[in-house]
N, C-alpha and C positions, 0 to 999 in steps of 0.2 A: 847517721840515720840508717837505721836496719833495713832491707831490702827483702822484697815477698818471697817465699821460698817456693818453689815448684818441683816436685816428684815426677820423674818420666821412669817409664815401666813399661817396656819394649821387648817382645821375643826376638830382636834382632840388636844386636851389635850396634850403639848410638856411633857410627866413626864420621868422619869426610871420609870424602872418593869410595863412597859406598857401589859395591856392582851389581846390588840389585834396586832393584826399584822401590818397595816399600819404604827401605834402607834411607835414601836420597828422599822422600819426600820428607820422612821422619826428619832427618839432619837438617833439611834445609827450613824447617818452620821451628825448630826446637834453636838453632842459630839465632833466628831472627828473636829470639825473649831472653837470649844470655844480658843484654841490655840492661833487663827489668827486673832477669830473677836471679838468684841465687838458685842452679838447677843441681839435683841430686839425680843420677839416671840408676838405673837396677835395670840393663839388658842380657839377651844372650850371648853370652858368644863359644862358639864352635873351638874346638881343637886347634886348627888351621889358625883362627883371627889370632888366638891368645900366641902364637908362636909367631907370631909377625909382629913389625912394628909400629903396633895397633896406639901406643902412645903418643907416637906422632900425632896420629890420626882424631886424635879424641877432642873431645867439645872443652868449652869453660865448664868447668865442675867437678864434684866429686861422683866417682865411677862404683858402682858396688856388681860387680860381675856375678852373672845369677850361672850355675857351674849349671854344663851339660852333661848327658851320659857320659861322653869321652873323657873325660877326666873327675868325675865328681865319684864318690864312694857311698854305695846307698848303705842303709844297715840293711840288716837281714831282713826285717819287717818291709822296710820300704823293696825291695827285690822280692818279695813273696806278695805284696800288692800290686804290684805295677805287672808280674807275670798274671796275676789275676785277670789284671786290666786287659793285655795282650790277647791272652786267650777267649776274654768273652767279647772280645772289638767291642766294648762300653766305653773305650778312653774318648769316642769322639762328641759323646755325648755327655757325657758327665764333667770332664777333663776339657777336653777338647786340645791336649795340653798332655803331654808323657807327666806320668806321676813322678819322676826326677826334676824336671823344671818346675813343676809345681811347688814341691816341698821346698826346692831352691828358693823362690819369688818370695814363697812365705817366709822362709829363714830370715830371708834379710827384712823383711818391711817388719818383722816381730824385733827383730836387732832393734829398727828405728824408733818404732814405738818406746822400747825399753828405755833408749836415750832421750827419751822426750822430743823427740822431733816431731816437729806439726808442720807439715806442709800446708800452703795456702790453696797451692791446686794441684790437682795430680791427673797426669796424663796418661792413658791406657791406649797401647797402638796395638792394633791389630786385634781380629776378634778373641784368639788365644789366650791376651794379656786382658782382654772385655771379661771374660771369663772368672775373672779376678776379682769384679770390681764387688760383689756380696760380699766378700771379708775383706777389702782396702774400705769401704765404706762400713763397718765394725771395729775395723782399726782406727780410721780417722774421719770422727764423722764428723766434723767440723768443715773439712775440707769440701772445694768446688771436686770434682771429677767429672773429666772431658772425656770421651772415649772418642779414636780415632778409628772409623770399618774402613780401613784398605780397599777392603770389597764387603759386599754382607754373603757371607759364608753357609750360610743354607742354601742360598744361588747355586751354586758350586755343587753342592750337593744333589741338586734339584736333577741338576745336568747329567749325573751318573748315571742316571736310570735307565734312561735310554743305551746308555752303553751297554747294559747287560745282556747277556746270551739270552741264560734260560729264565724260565719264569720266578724260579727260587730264587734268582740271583737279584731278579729284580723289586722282589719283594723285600729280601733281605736292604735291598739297596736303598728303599722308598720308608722301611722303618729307621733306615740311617735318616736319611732326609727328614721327617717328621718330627725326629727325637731332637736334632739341633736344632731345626727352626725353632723350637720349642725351648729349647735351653737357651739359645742365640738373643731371643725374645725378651726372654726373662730376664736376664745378667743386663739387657741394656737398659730394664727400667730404673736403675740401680744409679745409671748415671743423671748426671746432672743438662749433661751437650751432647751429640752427639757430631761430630765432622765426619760427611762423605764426602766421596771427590767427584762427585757425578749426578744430575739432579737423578736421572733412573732411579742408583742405589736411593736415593731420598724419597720419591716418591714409593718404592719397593716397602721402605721404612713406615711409610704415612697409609698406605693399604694395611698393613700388620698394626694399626693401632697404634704406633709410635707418635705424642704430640708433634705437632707441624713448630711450635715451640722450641724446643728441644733438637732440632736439624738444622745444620748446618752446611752447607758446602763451598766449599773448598777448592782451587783449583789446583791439580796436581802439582809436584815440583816435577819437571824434568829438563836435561842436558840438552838447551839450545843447540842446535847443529848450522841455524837459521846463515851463518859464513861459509858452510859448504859448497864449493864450485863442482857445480854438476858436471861431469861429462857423459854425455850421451850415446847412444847406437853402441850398447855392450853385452853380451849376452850371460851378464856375470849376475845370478839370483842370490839375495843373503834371508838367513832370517839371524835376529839378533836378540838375545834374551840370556839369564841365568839356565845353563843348560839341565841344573840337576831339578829343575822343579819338574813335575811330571808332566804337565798339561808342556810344558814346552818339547822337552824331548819327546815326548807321545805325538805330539803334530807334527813334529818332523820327520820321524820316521814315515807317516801315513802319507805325508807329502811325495818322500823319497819314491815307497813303494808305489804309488798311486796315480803321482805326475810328474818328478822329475825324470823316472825311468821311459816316460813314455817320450820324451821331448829330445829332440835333435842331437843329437852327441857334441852340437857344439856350444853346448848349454852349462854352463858351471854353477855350481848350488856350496857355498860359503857359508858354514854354521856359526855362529861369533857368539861366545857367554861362556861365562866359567862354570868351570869343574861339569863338563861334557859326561853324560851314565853312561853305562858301560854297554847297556844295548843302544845305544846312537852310537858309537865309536866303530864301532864292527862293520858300517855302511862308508867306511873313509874309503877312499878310491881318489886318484887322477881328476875326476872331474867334480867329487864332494872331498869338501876340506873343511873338516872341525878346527875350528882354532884354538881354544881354550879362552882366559881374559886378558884380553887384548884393552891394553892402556888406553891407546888411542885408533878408534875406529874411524875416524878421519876418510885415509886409504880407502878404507870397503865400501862408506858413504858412498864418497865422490865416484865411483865406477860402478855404481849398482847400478844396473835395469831396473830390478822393483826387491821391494821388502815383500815377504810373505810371511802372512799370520793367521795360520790355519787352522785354530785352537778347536779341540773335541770338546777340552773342559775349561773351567777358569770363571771367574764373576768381576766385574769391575770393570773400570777403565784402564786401557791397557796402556803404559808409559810406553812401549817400544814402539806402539802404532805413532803417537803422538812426536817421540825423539825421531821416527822416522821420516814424519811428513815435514819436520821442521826442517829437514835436512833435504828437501824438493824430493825427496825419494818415492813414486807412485808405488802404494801402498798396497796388494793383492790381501782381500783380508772377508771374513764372511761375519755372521753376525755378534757370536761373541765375543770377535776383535775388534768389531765396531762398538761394542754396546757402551754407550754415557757419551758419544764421540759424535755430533750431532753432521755428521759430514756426508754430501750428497755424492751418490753414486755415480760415477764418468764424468766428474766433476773434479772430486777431492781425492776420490779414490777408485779403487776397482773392487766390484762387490763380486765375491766368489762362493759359492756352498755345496758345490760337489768337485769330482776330477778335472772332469770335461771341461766343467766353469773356468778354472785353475788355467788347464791347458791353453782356451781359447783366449784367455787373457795375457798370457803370456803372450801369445804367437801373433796375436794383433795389436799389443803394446812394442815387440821388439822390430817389428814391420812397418810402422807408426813412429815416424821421427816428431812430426806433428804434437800428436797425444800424446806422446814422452815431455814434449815439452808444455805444453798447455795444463796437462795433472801436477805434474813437476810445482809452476807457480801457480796452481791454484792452492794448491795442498801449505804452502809456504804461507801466502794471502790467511789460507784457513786458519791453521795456529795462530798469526798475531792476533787476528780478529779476536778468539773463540778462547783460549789461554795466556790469561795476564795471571802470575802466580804471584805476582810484587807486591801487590796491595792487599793480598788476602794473611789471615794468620788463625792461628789454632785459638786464640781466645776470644 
């Protein structure tokens, strides 16, 4: 008896012991349907994965590697469109998606077609591969199509505005935001489901018109820590995340300059996530120490004071808050590290949104043997209660 076939189409690398977080939630629901389906995956992968040994690493199925810049060969047409793209910053709206991975994604899913392949369902993760879904649903309209929003990605964008200096910048910045909500919107009506991992992003979805139908949520996958032995009264600070993503190295640095400089010398500041940029590297010193990825963060758990997660930008539910509270870690973190994370302030965690915030929390959590330990298990309590990722699934 033949078995349903299911299409995953992923801007990331489908492996185990994935080190980012998209990465892991992806693996770990596309796991649980190897079961059921016969899975075909079409993701990205990077220079770095394809030279490692990412075979190990790989699911039940057949793999169709969608080529990045690093190693993919455009023709001249495609390198005379994609500078086009660059130069009028259109890619984020139109695209959303470098014109090389696109024509990649497309390459192969026209391969599929030609072979008469009909997937029963196809799964789009992230809004990138969402982006897709007007010619995957041309290609195979037969098929269910799930779209997975990580986060909803006009959020994200929403956020930058405020970042900006001057007034050009900001207007440039607010016509970026307007064009993706707008395109973001479109591509999702395209699908059939929608899984968020956070009611917010769902309700965000159900204000923009999105059927209440059609939404789905999800609880995140993420790296129980919940066996971690705490030790207490240490004045050792971490934050922990993919260091090359922007919003993460950009928080840190403001953290750096803003409030680990100002705090005691006997204060230590632990960076933990791979492939570290290169303006966060330049702050390594004695008392800040980038690590790069680190297997097992075990070690950093167990002697951390507190996780901080000081995010300028970013939209979604944040896995590192969540790996971090499992792990009784009291959490230093302001609104968009809380956001979809329904957890009460000097409770669960410590609400911070300026320096001073930052600082003062700090200086009466390490003061506070008490509060060290009372956030500690509340924060522990909080996950089990509020994240069961066991019973939930993509279909």
């Amino acid at each position: 008896m033949s078995r349903n076939k299911l299409l995953s189409i992923s801007l990331c690398a489908t492996l185990k012991n994935n080190n980012h977080a998209g990465g892991k939630v992806n693996c770990y629901y596309l796991q649980k349907l190897e079961k059921n389906f016969d899975i075909t995956y079409i993701c990205g992968f990077s220079k770095n994965e394809l030279n490692s040994n990412w075979e190990e690493r790989k699911l039940q199925g057949d793999y169709k590697i969608v080529c990045t810049q690093d190693y993919y060969k455009p023709s001249f047409f495609e390198k005379c469109i994609n500078k086009l793209i660059l130069l009028t910053k259109i890619s984020v709206y139109i695209f959303f998606l470098d014109y090389y991975k696109t024509c990649s994604f497309l390459r192969e899913l026209n391969k599929l077609k030609k072979n008469k392949y009909a997937p029963d369902t196809i799964i789009l993760d992230w809004t990138q591969c969402i982006f897709l879904s007007k010619k995957v649903r041309k290609l195979f309209p037969a098929s269910k199509i799930i779209g997975v929003e990580q986060d909803v990605s006009f959020l994200s964008y929403k956020r930058r505005i405020d970042l900006q200096c001057s007034h050009k910048q900001k207007k440039i910045a607010k016509q970026h935001y307007n064009l993706l909500k707008k395109k973001e919107l479109y591509y999702l009506s395209f699908l059939d489901k929608i899984n968020v991992l956070n009611k917010k992003d769902a309700d965000l979805l159900l204000e923009n018109k999105i059927p209440a139908g059609k939404i789905k949520i999800i609880a995140p996958y993420f790296d129980d820590f919940s066996n971690v032995r705490h030790i207490f009264n240490t004045k050792k600070i971490i934050f922990y995340g993919h260091m090359s993503r922007v919003e993460n190295y950009e928080c840190c640095i403001w953290f750096i300059e803003n409030v680990f400089y100002k705090l005691p010398s006997n204060y230590t500041l632990t960076i933990i996530g791979a492939n570290p940029h290169k303006s966060l590297l330049k702050y390594t010193s004695e008392r800040i120490i980038i690590t790069d990825y680190i297997k097992d963060v075990t070690p950093y758990f167990e002697t951390a004071l507190c996780s901080i997660v000081p995010l300028l930008l970013g939209a979604g539910i944040k896995i590192k808050v969540l790996e971090s509270m499992s792990a009784g870690i009291p959490v230093l973190t302001n609104a968009i590290g809380i956001e979809g994370i329904p957890a009460k302030n000097k409770i669960d965690y410590l609400h911070c949104e300026t320096a001073q915030d930052y600082i003062s929390a700090i200086s009466e959590l390490a003061n506070n043997y008490e509060m060290q330990k009372l956030i500690s298990k509340n924060a522990r309590d909080f996950i089990s209660r509020n994240f069961n990722y066991k019973n939930d699934s993509y279909l």
